[in-house]
C-alpha positions in Angstrom: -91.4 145.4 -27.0 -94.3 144.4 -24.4 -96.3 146.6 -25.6 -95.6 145.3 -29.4 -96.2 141.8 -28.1 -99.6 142.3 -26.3 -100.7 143.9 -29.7 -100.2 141.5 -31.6 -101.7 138.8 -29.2 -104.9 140.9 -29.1 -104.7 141.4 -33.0 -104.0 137.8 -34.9 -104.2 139.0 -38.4 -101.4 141.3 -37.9 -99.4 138.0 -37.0 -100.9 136.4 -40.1 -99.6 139.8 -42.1 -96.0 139.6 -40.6 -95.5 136.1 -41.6 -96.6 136.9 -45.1 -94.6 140.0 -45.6 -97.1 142.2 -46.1 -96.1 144.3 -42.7 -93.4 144.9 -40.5 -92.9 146.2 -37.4 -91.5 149.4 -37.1 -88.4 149.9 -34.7 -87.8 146.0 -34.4 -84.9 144.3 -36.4 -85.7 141.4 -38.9 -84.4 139.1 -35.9 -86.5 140.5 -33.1 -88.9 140.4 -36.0 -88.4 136.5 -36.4 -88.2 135.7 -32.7 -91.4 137.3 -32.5 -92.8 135.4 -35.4 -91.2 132.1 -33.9 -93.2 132.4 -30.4 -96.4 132.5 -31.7 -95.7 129.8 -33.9 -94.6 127.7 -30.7 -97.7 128.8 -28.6 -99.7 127.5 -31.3 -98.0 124.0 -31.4 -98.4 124.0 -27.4 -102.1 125.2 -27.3 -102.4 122.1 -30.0 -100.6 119.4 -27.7 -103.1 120.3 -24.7 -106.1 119.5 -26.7 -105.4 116.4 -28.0 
């Protein structure tokens, strides 16, 4: 799952893909799916709260 993590990181638009439902990720359950989707969306809202 490290290695699914680090590929998404590097590769954004898959993210953007995942949340749409136009991908999944193959070998990961809907709720490893979701948690995954989740942390992104919570790095983003940190990253945010830094810069302003």
């Amino acid at each position: 799952m490290i290695n699914m993590i680090q590929f998404l990181e590097q590769n954004p638009s898959v993210v953007s893909l995942l949340k749409e439902n136009k991908a999944s990720l193959i070998g990961i359950t809907e709720l490893e799916q979701k948690a995954i989707l989740d942390s992104f969306d919570e790095e983003l809202c940190i990253e945010n709260r830094l810069w302003n």
